[in-house]
N, C-alpha and C positions, 0 to 999 in steps of 0.2 A: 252261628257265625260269631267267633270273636275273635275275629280281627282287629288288625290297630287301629283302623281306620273306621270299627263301627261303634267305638265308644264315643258316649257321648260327650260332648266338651265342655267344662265347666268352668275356663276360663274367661277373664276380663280385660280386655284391649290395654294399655298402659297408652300412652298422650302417642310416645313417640313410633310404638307401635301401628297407630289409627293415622297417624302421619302418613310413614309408608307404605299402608294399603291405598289413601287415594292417590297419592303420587304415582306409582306406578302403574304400570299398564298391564291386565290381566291380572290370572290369580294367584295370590300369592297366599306362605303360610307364615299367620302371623302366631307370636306368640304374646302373652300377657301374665297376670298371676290368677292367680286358682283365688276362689270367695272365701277359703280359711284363709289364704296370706293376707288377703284386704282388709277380714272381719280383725288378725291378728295385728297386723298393721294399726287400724281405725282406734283399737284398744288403746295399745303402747299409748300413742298420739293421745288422746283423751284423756288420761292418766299422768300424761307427763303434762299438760296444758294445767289440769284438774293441780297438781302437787306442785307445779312452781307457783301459781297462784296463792294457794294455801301456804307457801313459805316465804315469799314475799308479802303478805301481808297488806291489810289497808291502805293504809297511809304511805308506807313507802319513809320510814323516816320522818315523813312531817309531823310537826308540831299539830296537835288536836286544839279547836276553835272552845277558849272558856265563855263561859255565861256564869258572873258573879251573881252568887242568891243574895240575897238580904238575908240578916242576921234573924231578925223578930219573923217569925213565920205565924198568920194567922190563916186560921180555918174560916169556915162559911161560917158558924155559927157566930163569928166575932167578925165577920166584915165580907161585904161582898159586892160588886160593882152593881151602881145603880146609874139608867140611862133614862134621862127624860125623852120621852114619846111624843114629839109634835102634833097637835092635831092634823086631820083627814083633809089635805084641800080639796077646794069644790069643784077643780078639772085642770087639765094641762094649764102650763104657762099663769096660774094663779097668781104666784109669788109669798104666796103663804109656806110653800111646800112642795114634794118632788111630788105628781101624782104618780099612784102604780106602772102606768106607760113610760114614767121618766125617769123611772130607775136606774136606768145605764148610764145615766150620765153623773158618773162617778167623780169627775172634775167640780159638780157645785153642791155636793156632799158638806163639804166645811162649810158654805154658806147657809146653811139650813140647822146646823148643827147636828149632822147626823153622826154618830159613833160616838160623841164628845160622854164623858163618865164622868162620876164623880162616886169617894167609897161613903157607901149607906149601912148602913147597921146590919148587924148577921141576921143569921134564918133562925128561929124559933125553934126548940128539939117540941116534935108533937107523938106523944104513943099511939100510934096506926094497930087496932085491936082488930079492927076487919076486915085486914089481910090475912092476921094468920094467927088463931089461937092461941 
């Protein structure tokens, strides 16, 4: 039997389609697109999203954010930040220091001097022979 009525359907509802099947009363026959149109469809769409992005670009015309270097650029070996380590207080609410529990409280950081740096002398070049031959 192949009939028109025994193949089987590979179509998919479109919005206004699914509309007028609950609206109406009884059965009705709808129509929609086939899974090549939609797969073809989804592509196109994909492709055009994909390439006007790609040629409108980043910025969009703006201006990009500078960050001015300094001229004299030094390595580790000639200079590297050094942070004094406060001593261990001896529990919460000391006043010597933040204990390990009150580290989130990021607000009395500058009172303790934590982060504060100062530049210290570079790193020493040492030949490491017993890593690797």
């Amino acid at each position: 039997m192949t009939g028109k009525g025994t193949k089987k359907e590979t179509r998919i509802l479109a919005r206004d389609d699914l509309k007028a099947l609950q609206e109406g009363g009884g059965l009705k026959i709808v129509r929609g697109i086939t899974r090549r149109d939609f797969i073809k469809y989804s592509v196109v769409t994909a492709a055009g999203i994909y390439l006007s992005t790609a040629f409108a670009g980043c910025g969009g015309g703006q201006a990009v954010a500078a960050y001015p270097i300094s001229s004299t650029v030094v390595d580790t070996t000639g200079r590297v930040l050094s942070f004094t380590v406060p001593p261990m207080p001896s529990g919460p609410n000391s006043g010597t220091g933040l204990y390990p529990t009150e580290l989130p409280l990021i607000s009395q950081y500058a009172k303790y001097g934590y982060g504060k740096y100062t530049w210290g002398g570079g790193l020493q070049i040492a030949q490491r022979t017993d890593i690797m031959p």
